[in-house]
KOLLOMAR-53102 format. One record per residue (C-alpha): residue number from 1; residue in three letters; x, y, z. Coordinates in steps of 0.1 Angstrom, whole numbers, plus 5000, padded with zeros to 4 digits. Each point is the difference from the previous one (the first is absolute). Example, Ala and Ser with C-alpha at 12.3 -4.5 7.8 and 13.67 -1.06 7.14 Angstrom:
<sites>
+-----+------+------+------+------+
! seq ! type !    u !    v !    w !
+-----+------+------+------+------+
!   1 !  ALA ! 5123 ! 4955 ! 5078 !
!   2 !  SER ! 5014 ! 5034 ! 4993 !
+-----+------+------+------+------+
</sites>
This chain:
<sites>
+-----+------+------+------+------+
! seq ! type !    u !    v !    w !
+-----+------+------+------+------+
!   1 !  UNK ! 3526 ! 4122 ! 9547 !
!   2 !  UNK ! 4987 ! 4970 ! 4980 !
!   3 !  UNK ! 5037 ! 5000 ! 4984 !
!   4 !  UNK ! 5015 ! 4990 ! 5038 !
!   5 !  UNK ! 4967 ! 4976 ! 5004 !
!   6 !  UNK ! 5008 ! 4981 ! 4967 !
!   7 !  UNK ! 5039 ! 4996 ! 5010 !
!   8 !  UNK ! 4992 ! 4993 ! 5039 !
!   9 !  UNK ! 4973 ! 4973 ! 4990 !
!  10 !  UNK ! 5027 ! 4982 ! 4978 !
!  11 !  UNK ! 5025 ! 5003 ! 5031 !
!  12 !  UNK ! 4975 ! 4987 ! 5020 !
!  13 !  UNK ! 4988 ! 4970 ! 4979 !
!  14 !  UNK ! 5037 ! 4994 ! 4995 !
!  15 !  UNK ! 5015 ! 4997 ! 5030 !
!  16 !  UNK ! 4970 ! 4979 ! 5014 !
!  17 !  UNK ! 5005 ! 4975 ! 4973 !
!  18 !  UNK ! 5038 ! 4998 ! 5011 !
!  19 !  UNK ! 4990 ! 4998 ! 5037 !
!  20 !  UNK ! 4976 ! 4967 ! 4995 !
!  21 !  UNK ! 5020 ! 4985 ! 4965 !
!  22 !  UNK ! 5024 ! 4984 ! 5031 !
!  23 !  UNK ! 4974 ! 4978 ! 5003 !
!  24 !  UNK ! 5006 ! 4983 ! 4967 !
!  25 !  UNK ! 5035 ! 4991 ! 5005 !
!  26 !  UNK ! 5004 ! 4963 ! 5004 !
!  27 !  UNK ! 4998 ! 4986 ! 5036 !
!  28 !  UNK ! 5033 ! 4991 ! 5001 !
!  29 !  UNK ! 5013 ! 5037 ! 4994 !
!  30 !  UNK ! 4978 ! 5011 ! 5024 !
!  31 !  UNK ! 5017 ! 4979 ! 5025 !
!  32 !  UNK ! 5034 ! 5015 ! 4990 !
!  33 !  UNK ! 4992 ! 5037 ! 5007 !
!  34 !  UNK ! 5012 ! 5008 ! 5037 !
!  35 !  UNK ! 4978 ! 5035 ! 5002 !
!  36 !  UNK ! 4971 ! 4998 ! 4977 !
!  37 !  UNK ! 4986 ! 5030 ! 5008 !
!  38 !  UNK ! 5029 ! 5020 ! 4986 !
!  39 !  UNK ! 5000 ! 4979 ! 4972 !
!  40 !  UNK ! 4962 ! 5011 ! 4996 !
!  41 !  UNK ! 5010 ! 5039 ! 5007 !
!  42 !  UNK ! 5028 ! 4997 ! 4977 !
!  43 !  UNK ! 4981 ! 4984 ! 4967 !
!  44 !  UNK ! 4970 ! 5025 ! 5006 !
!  45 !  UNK ! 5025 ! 5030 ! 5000 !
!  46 !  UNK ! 5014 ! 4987 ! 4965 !
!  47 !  UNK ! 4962 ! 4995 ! 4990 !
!  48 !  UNK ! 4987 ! 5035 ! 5008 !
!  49 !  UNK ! 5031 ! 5013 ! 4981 !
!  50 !  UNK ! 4997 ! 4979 ! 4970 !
!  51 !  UNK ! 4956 ! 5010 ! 5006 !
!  52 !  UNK ! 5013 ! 5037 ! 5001 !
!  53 !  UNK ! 5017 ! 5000 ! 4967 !
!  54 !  UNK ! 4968 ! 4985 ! 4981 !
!  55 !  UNK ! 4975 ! 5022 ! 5022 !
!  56 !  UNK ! 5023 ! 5030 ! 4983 !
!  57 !  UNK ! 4995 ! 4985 ! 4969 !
!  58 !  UNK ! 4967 ! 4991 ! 4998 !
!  59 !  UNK ! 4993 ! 5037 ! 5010 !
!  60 !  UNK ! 5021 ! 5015 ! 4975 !
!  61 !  UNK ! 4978 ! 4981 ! 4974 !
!  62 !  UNK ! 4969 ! 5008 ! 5015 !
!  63 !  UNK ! 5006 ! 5038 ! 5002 !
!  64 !  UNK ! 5009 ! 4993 ! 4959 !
!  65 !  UNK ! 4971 ! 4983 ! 4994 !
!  66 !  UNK ! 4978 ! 5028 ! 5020 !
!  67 !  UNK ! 5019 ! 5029 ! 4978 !
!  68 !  UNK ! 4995 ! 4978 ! 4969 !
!  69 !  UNK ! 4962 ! 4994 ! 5004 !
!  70 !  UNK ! 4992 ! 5037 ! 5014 !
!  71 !  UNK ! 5021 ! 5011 ! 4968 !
!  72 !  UNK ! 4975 ! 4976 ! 4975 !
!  73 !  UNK ! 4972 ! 5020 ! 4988 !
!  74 !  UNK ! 4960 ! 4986 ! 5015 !
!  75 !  UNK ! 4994 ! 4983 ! 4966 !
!  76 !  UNK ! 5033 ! 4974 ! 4999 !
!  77 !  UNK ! 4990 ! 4995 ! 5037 !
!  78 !  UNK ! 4965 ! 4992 ! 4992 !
!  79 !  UNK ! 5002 ! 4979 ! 4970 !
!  80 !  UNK ! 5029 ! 4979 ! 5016 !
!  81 !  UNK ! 4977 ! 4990 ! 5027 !
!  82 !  UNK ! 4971 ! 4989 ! 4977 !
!  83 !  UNK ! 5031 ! 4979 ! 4989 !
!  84 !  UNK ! 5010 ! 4988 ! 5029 !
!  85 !  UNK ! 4965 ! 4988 ! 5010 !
!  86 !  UNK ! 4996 ! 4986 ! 4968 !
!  87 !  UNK ! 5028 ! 4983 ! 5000 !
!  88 !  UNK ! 4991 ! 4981 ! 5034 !
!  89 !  UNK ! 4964 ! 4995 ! 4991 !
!  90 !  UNK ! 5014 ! 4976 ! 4971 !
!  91 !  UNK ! 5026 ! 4982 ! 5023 !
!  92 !  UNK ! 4975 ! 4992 ! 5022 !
!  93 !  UNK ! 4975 ! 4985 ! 4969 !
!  94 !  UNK ! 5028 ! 4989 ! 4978 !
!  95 !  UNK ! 5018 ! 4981 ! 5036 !
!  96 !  UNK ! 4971 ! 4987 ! 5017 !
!  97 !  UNK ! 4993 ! 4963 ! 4985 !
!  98 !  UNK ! 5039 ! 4994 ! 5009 !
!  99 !  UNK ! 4989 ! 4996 ! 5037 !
! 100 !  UNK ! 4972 ! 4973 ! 4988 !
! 101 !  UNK ! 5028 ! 4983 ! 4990 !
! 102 !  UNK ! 5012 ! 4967 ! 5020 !
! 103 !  UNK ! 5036 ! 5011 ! 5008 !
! 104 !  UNK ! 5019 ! 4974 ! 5026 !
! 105 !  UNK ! 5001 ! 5014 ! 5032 !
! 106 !  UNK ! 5039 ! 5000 ! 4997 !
! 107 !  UNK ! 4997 ! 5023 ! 4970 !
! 108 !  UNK ! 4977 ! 5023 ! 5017 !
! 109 !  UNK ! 5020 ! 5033 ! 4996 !
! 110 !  UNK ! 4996 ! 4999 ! 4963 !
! 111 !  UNK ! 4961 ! 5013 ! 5003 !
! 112 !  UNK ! 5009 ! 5033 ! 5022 !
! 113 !  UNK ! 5034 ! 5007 ! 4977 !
! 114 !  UNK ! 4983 ! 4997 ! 4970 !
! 115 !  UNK ! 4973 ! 5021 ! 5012 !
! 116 !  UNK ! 5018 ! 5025 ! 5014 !
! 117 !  UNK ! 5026 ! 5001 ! 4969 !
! 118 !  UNK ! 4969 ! 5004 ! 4977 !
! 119 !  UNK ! 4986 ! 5028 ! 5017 !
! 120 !  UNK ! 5031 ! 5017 ! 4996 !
! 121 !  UNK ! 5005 ! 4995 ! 4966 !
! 122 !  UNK ! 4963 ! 5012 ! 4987 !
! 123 !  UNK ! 4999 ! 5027 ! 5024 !
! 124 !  UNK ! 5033 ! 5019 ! 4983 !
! 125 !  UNK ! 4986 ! 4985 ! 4965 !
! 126 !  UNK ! 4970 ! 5022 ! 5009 !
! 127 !  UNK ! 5021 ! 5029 ! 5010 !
! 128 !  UNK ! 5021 ! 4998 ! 4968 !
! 129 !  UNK ! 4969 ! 4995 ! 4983 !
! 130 !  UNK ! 4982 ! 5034 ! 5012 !
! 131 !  UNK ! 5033 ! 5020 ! 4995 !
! 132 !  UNK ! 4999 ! 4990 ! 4962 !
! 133 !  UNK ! 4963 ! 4999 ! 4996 !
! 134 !  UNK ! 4983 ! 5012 ! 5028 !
! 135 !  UNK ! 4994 ! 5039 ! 4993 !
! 136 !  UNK ! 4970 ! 4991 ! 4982 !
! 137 !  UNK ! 4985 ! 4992 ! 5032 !
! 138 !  UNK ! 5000 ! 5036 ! 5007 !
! 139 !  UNK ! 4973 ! 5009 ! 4974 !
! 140 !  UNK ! 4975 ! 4975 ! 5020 !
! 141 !  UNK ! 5015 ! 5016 ! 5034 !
! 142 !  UNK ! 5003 ! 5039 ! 4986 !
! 143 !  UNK ! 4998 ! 5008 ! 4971 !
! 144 !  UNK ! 5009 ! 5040 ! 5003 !
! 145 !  UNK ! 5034 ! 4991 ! 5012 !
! 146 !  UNK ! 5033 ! 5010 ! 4980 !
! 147 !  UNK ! 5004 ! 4960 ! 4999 !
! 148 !  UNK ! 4968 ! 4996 ! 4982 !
! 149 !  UNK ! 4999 ! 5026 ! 4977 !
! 150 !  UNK ! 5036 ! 4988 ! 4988 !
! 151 !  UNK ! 4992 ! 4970 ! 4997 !
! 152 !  UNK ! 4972 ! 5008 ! 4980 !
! 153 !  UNK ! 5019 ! 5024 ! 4979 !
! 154 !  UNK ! 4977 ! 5030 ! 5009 !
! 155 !  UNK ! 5030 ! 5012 ! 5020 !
! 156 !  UNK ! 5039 ! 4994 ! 4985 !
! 157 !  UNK ! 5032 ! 5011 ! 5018 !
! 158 !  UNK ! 5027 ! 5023 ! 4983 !
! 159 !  UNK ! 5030 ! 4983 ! 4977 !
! 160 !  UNK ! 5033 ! 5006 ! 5012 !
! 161 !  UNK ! 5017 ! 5026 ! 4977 !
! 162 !  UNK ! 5034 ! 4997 ! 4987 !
! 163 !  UNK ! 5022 ! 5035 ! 4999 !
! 164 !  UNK ! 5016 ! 5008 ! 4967 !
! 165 !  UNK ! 5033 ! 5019 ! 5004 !
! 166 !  UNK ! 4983 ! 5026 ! 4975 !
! 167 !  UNK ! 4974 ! 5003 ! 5023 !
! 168 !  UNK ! 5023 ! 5009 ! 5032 !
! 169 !  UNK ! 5021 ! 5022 ! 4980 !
! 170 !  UNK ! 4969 ! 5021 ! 4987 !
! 171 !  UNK ! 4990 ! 5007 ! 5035 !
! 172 !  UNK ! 4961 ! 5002 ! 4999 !
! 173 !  UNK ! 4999 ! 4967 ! 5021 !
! 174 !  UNK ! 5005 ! 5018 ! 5031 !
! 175 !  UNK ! 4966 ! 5020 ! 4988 !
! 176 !  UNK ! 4980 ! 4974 ! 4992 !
! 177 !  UNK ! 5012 ! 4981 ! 5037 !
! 178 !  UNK ! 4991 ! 5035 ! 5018 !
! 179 !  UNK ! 4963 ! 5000 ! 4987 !
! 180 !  UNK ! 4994 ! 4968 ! 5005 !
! 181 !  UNK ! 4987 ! 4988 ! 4964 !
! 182 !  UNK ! 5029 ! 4974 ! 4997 !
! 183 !  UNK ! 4989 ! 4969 ! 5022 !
! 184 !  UNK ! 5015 ! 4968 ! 5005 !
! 185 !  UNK ! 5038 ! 4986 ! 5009 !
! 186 !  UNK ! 5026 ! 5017 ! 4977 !
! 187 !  UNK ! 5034 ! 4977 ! 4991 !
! 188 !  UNK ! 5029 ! 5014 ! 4989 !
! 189 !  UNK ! 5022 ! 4971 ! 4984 !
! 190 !  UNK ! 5036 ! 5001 ! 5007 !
! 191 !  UNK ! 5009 ! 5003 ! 4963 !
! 192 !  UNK ! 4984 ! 5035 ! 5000 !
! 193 !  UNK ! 5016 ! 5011 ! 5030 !
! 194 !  UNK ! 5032 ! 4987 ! 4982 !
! 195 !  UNK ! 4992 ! 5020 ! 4968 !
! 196 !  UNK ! 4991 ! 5029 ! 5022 !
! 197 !  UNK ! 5033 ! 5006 ! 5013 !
! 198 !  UNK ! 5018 ! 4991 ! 4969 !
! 199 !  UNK ! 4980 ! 5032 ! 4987 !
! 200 !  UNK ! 5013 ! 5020 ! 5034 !
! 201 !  UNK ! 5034 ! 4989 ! 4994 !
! 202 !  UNK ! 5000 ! 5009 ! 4962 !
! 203 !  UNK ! 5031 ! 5019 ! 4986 !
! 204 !  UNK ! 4972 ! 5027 ! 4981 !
! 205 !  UNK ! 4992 ! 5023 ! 5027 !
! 206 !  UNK ! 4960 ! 5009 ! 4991 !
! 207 !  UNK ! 4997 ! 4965 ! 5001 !
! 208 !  UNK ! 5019 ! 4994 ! 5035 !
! 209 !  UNK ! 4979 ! 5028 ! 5014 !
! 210 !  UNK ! 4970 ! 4980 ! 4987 !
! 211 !  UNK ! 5005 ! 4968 ! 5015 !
! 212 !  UNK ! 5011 ! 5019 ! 5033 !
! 213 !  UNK ! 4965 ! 5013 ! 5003 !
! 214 !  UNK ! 4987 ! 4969 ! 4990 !
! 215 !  UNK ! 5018 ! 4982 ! 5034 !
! 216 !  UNK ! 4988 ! 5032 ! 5021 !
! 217 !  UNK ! 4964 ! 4992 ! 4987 !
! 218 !  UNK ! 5000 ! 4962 ! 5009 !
! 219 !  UNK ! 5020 ! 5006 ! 5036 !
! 220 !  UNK ! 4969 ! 5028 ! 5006 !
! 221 !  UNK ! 4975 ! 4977 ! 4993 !
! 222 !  UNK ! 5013 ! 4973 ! 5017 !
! 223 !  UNK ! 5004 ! 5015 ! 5033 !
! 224 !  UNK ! 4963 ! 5013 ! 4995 !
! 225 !  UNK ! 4983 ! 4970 ! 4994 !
! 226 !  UNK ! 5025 ! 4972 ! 5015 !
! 227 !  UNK ! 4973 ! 4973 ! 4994 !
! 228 !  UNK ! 4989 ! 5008 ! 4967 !
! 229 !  UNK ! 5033 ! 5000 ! 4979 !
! 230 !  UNK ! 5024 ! 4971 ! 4999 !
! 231 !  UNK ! 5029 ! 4991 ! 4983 !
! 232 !  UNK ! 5000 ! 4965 ! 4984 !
! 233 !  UNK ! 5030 ! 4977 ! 4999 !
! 234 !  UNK ! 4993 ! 4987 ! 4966 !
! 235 !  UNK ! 5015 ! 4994 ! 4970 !
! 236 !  UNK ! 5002 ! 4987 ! 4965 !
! 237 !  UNK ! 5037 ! 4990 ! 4988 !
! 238 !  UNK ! 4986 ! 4988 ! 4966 !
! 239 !  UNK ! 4984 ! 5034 ! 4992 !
! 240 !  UNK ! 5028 ! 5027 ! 4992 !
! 241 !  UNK ! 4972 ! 5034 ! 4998 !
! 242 !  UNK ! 4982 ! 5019 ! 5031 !
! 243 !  UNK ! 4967 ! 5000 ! 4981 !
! 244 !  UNK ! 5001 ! 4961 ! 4993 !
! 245 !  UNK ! 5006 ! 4993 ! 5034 !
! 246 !  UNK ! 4969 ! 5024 ! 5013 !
! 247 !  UNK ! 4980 ! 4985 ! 4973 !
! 248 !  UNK ! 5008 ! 4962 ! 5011 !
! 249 !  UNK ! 4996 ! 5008 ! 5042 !
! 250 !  UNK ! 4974 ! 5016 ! 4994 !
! 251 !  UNK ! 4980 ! 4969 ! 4981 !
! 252 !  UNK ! 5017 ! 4977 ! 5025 !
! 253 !  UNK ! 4983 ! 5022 ! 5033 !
! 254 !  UNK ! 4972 ! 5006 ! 4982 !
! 255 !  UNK ! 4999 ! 5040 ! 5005 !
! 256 !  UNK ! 4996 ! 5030 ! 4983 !
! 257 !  UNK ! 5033 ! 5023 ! 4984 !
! 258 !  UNK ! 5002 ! 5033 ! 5009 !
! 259 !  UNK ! 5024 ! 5022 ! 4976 !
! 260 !  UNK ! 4995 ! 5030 ! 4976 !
! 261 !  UNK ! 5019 ! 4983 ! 4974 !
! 262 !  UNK ! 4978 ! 4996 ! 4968 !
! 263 !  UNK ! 5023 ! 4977 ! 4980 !
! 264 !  UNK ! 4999 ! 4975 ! 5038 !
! 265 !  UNK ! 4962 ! 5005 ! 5001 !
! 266 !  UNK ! 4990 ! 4990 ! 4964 !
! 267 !  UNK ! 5025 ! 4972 ! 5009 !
! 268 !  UNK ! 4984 ! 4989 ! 5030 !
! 269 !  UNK ! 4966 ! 5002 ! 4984 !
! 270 !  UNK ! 5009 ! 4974 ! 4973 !
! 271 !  UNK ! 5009 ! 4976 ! 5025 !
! 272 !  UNK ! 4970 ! 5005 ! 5017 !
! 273 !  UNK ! 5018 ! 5016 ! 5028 !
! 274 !  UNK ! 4975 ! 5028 ! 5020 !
! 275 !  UNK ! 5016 ! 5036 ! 4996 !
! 276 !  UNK ! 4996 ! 5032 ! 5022 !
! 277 !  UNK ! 5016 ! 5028 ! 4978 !
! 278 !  UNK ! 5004 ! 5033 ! 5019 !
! 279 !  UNK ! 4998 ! 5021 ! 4969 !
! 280 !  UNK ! 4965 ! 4983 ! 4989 !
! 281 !  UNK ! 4987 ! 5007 ! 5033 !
! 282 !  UNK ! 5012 ! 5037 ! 4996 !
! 283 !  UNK ! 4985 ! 5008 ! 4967 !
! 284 !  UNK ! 4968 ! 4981 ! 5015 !
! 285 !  UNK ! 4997 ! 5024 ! 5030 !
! 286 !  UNK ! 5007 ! 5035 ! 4977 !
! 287 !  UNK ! 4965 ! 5027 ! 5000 !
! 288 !  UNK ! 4987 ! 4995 ! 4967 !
! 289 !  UNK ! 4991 ! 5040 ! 4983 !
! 290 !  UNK ! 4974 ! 5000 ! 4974 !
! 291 !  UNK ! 4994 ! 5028 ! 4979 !
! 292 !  UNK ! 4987 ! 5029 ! 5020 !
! 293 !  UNK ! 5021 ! 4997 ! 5032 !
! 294 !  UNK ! 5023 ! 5029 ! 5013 !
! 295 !  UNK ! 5035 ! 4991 ! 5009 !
! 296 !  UNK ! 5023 ! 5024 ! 5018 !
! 297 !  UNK ! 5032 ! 4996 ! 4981 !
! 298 !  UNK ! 5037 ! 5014 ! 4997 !
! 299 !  UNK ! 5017 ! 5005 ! 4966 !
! 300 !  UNK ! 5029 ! 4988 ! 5002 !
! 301 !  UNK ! 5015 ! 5003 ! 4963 !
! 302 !  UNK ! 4987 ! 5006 ! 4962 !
! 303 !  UNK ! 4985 ! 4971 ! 4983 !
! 304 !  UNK ! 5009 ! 4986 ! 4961 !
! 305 !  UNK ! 4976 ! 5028 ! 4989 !
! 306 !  UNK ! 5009 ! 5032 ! 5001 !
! 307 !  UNK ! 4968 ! 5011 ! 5025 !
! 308 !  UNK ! 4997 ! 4970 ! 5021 !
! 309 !  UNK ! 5019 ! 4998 ! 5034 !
! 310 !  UNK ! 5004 ! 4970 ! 5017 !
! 311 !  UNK ! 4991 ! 4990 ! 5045 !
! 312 !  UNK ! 4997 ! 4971 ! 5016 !
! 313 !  UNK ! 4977 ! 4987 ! 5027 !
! 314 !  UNK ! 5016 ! 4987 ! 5032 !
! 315 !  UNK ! 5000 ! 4965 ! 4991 !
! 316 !  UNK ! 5014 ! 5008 ! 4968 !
! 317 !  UNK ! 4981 ! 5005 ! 4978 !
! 318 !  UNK ! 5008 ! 5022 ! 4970 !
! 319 !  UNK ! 4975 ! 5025 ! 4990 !
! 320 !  UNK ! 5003 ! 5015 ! 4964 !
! 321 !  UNK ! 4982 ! 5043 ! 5005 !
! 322 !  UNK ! 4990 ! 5008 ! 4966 !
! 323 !  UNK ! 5011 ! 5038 ! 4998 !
! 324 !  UNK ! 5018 ! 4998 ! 5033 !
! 325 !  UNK ! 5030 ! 5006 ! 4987 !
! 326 !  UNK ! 5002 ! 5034 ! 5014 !
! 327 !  UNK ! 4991 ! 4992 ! 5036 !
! 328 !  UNK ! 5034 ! 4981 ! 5008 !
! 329 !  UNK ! 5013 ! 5006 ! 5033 !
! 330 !  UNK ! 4967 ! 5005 ! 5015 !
! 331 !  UNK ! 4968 ! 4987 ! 5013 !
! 332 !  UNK ! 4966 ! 4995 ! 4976 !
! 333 !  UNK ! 4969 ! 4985 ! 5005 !
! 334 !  UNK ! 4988 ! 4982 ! 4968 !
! 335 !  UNK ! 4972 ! 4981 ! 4984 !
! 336 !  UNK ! 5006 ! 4961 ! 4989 !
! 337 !  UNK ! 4991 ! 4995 ! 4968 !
! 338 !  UNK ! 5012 ! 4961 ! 4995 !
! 339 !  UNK ! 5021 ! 4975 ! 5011 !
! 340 !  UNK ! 5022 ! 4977 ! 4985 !
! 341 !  UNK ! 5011 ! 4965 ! 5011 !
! 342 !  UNK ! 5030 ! 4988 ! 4984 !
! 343 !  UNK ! 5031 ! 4972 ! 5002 !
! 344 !  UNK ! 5017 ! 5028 ! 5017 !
! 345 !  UNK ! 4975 ! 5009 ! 5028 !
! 346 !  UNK ! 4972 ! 5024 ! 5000 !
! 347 !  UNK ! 4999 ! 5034 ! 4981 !
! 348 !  UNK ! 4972 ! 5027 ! 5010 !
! 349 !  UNK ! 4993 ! 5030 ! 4976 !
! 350 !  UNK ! 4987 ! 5031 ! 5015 !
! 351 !  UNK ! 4995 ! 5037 ! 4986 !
! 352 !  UNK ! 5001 ! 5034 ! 5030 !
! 353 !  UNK ! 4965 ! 5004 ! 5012 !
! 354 !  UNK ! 4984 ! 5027 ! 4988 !
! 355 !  UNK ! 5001 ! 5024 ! 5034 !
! 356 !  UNK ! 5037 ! 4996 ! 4998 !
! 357 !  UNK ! 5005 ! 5012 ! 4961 !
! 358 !  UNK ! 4981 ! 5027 ! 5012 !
+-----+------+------+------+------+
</sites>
């Protein structure tokens, strides 16, 4: 409704300007014009249709704007009107010994163009002004907003994390997505996506199947969360390796690398590049057993010694039985005795508990 009310005003307006603008013709064109009446009808017909085409207009941008300021979070809204009045407060201080002036009476436009050209100016100065520095308002106006407390640094927004084709390939990046522990936008630069199908279309076949499972992974995830993973255009012609290239965008977008490669993360620490590594996280999140615990284990083979036997926990961990050597193939609850972090991973030592033996 007020769509057909914005373009029938302009029609309106229009046509009545083309109806009575006859009247400024010269007097001696008036005189010329047999039937002036259908001169008038004619000219106002022209008018509304010229009025209609910049009622549509002007509509069109209106509905923009509306969509554009409903989209604008309260806070923008709010400190761009502080702005705004701001601004005109100081056109009105800064513009108001010009009208003391003595200004000929033939040069009397200047005061009201000036005036209104200044208001303009300091009113969008002030808008500008609270877009760059106005969210510090918010503390004065609420400080328990997510403005405020980022602004204040008691509250900081997730770096964007860059995908490392290691990362993809392993797999666990679909976990970490599901449970909702990785936050943040996640790029994928072009170059890995590159690298990742050379691996798919690789001549070995362990490695084909590899970087086949690798493209399943990152089509899964990207039809899961559409909005969270993107794949970035860019590109370094001067770097010739993967991991220089991740190392470099991610210092240029400021963000965080996300791979499982060790020999990448030590790399990326030196240049003071933020690292998420998958495996750190892993060995982070594994029970600890002290000495005393009972595990529920499966011997799987013998050990070096001739009585030890050898099981692993589910996230692969190896545990070394002493005189479990005769319990492979089957099931045995056993004591920890110690554990054992090494370069390797993590060893646990465990002997049968002592209702078992029996």
């Amino acid at each position: 409704m007020l769509d057909a009310i914005i373009i029938f005003s302009f029609i309106l307006a229009a046509s009545g300007i083309g109806f009575y603008s006859i009247e400024l013709l010269p007097n001696g064109a008036l005189d010329q014009v047999t039937n002036l009446e259908a001169l008038r009808l004619v000219v106002a017909v022209f008018a509304a249709i010229i009025g209609g085409a910049i009622g549509l207009s002007f509509q069109t941008t209106y509905r923009r704007l509306e969509s554009q300021v409903k989209e604008m979070p309260l806070e923008v809204i709010l400190t761009r009107a502080i702005g705004l009045v701001i601004g005109l407060l100081l056109a009105n201080l800064m513009l108001a010994p010009l009208f003391l002036l003595p200004i000929p009476a033939d040069f009397g436009f200047i005061k009201p163009l000036v005036a209104v050209v200044g208001s303009i100016i300091l009113s969008v100065t002030g808008m500008n002004l609270a877009d760059t520095h106005g969210r510090g308002l918010l503390r004065f106006i609420n400080p328990n907003t997510v403005e405020s407390m980022v602004v204040e640094g008691t509250l900081k927004p997730a770096n964007t994390k860059v995908l490392d084709t290691s990362c993809i390939i392993d797999g666990r990046i679909e976990a970490l997505l599901e449970t909702g522990f990785l936050e943040g936008q996640i790029l994928v630069p072009q170059f890995v996506l590159q690298e990742l199908q050379q691996v798919a279309d690789a001549s070995k076949d362990q490695k084909r199947v590899r970087g086949r499972r690798g493209l399943e992974i990152l089509n899964r995830i990207k039809e899961d969360y559409p909005d969270r993973i993107l794949i970035n255009t860019v590109d370094y012609e001067d770097i010739p390796t993967v991991d220089a290239k991740l190392v470099r965008f991610a210092q240029e977008i400021s963000g965080t690398l996300l791979t499982n490669d060790y020999n990448l993360s030590k790399v990326a620490s030196v240049q003071k590049v933020p690292v998420l590594n998958v495996n750190d996280l892993v060995n982070a999140v594994r029970p600890s057993y002290l000495p005393g615990d009972n595990l529920d284990l499966k011997i799987l083979k013998e050990g070096k010694e001739p009585s030890q036997g050898i099981g692993y926990l589910d996230d692969g961990t190896m545990v070394v039985v002493e005189e479990g050597s005769s319990y492979v193939g089957g099931e045995l609850r056993v004591v920890v005795t110690s554990a054992l972090q090494t370069t390797a991973g993590r060893m646990i030592f465990a002997k049968p508990q002592a209702s078992a033996l029996a």
